[in-house]
PATIVO-868507 format. One record per atom (N, C-alpha, C): x, y, z. Coordinates in steps of 0.05 Angstrom, whole numbers, plus 5000, padded with zeros to 4 digits. Example, Ala and Ser with C-alpha at 12.3 -4.5 7.8 and 13.67 -1.06 7.14 Angstrom:
526448865156/524649105156/526449345156/525749555142/527349795143/525850015157/
This chain:
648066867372/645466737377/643566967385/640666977372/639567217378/637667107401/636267287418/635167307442/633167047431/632167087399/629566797403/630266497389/632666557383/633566307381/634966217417/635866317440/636666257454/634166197476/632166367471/629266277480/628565947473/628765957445/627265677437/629865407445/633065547449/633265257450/631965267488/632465497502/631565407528/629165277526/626565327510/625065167520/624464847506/626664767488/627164547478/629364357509/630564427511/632064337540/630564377567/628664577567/626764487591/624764217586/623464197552/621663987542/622663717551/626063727543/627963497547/626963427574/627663567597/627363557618/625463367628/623863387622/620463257628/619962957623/621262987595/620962697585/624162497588/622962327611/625062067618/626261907590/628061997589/629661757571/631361607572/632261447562/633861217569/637761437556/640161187570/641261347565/642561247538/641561007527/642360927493/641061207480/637561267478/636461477468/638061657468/639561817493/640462057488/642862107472/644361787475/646461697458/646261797425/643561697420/644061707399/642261987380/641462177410/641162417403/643562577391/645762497417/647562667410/649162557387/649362377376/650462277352/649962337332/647062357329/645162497305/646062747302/646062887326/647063177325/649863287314/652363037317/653763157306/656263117332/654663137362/655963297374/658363057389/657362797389/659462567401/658962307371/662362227376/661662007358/660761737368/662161537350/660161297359/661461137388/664061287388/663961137418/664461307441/662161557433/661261767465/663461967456/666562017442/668062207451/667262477430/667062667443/667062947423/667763037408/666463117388/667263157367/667963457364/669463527345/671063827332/668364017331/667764227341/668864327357/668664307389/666664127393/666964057426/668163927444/670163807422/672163697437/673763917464/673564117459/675964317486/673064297501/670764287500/668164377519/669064207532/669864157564/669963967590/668964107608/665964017619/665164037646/665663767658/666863757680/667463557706/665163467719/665563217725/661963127728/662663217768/660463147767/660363177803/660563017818/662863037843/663462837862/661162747874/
């Protein structure tokens, strides 16, 4: 990833930030993307990515 592609997604995930969305919306962000299927679990290759939510 070069320095301005890692620029632009930061300031695509700070934009995120700002704007309140519901959590169906983000649902079906990430679905669009590729990145979870239709019932939330990860898909190839993100399936090994596990961050632990917080106690």
């Amino acid at each position: 990833m070069s320095t301005n592609d890692a620029q632009r997604l930061i300031s695509i995930l700070k934009a995120a930030q700002k704007d309140k969305r519901s959590s169906k919306d983000i649902k079906e962000t990430f679905e669009g993307a590729g990145i979870i299927d239709k019932n939330g679990n990860l898909k190839h290759p993100y399936k090994k990515i596990y961050f632990p939510s917080e106690k």
